[in-house]
C-alpha positions in Angstrom: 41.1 -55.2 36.2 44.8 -55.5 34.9 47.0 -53.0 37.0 49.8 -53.8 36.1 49.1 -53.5 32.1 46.1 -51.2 31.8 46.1 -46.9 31.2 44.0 -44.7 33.4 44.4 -41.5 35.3 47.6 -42.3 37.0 48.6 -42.4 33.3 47.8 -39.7 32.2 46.4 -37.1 34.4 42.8 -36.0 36.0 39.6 -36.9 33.8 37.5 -33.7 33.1 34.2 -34.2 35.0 32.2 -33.5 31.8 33.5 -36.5 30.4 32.5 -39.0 33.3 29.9 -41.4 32.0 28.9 -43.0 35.7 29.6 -42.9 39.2 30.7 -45.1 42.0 28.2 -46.1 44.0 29.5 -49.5 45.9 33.2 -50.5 47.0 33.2 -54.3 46.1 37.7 -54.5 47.3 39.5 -54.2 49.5 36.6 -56.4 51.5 37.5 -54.7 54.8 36.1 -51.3 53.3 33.1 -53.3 51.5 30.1 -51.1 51.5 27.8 -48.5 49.9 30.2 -45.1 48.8 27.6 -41.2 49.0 29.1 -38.0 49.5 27.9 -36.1 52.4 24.0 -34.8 52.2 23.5 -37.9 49.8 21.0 -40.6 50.4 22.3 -44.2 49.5 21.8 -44.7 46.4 22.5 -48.8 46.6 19.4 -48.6 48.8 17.1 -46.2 46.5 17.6 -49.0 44.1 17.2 -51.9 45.5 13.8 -50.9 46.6 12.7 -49.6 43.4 13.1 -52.7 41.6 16.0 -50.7 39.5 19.1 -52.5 38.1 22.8 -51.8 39.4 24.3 -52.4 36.3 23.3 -53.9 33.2 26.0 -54.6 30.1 25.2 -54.0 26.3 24.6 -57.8 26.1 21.5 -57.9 28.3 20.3 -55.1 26.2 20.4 -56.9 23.0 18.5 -59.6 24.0 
């Protein structure tokens, strides 16, 4: 992350939800607030794929390989 010279919504304005390519899912800062994210009625999603063997992320990299 590079807040202080990076662009995002602060910049310039509210992304339209058809356009959002992932969600968050797990709050890695501030430490204090470290922890799985859901929305009410949601079941933890962290969990769901931990136990199915699923990855959290993966990059292009790891795909080309």
């Amino acid at each position: 992350d590079n807040k202080a010279d990076s662009e995002d919504s602060r910049d310039y304005g509210p992304v339209p939800y058809g356009l959002l390519e992932s969600r968050v899912f797990f709050r890695w800062w501030p430490t204090r607030r470290m922890g799985p994210i859901k929305l009410p009625g949601e079941e933890d999603i962290l969990e769901t794929r931990m136990k199915s063997g699923l990855y959290l992320s993966r990059s292009k990299e790891s795909e080309e390989q």
